[in-house]
C-alpha angles and dihedrals in degrees: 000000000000121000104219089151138041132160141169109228106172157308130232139153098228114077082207088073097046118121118286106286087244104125132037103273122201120199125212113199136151144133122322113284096019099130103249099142089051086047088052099049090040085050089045095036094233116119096211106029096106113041110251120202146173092227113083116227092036103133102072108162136052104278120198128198120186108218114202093342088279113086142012133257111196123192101201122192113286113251130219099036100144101199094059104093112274091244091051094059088047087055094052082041095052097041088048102060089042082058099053101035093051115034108100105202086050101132099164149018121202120204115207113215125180103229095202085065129080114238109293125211110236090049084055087046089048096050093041088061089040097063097036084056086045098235110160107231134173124209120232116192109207141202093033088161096065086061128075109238088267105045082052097052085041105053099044085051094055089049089052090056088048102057087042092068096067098022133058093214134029123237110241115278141220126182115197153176127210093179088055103023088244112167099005094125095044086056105051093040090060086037078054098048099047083046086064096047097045090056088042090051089055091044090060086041089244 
């Protein structure tokens, strides 16, 4: 797939204001710092499409990005970031999984994971709800450049052991690089063919 469009169209905190569910829409999300705004411009290739900044927890509404004129990228609020109130991570919470259980166009969640990271607990805790609210998500293992070639084998085979030991099957996996650009075309040729069944789905009305 090639990006030959991508615009920002709005933020908001209410699903119910969200752009009109038109178009196939794909979510990023993950814990705080992450580098899911870098992940997004190196995806869009647009440097300064998604804000980037140095404070952790800054993205604090649903942000939606409109790719090619035909399907939705959305940057939700980060999770897991400790010195944000208590009640204010309850409200993102809360507005998050509004957001997932009840968007409609919604094709796709990516979970962000720092590979450089053993499994946390509260992404295990996300993915798990995730799949009981069966919700399809994809893992995207982030910041690839900061390992050698065997750290990085070596840490997402150790996440894979981890989630077998509470699932029968794995969710699909990217590992990738902004800095590098590392697993930018995997990405938007799955993105592209979900795009295709998802058209094909509401041409036979499923």
């Amino acid at each position: 797939m090639i990006i030959q469009y991508a615009d920002f169209i709005m933020s908001n905190t209410d699903v119910r204001l969200c752009p009109k569910p038109d178009k196939p829409e794909y979510a990023f999300i993950g814990r705080s710092n992450v580098g899911k705004s870098s992940l997004i411009n190196m995806i869009t290739s647009r440097r300064k499409l998604a804000k980037i900044s140095g404070t952790p927890g800054k993205t604090i509404t649903i942000n939606h990005f409109v790719i090619n004129t035909s399907w939705y990228l959305v940057d939700l609020p980060g999770y897991g970031f400790a010195k944000r109130s208590k009640s204010e991570r309850e409200k993102w919470e809360k507005m998050i999984r509004n957001y997932l259980l009840r968007r409609e166009n919604l094709v796709c969640v990516f979970v962000l994971i720092d590979i450089r990271h053993e499994p946390q607990k509260n992404d295990l805790e996300f993915m798990e709800w995730l799949a009981l609210s069966e919700i399809p998500f994809t893992l995207v293992f982030t910041k690839a450049d900061k390992l050698k070639p065997m750290q990085l084998t070596n840490n997402e085979e150790a996440y894979r052991h981890k989630l077998l030991e509470e699932w029968e099957e794995l969710p699909p996996m990217v590992v990738t690089s902004a800095e590098k650009g590392d697993g930018r075309e995997a990405l938007l040729d799955y993105i592209d063919s979900l795009n295709t069944l998802y058209h094909d789905q509401k041409k036979s009305g499923i």
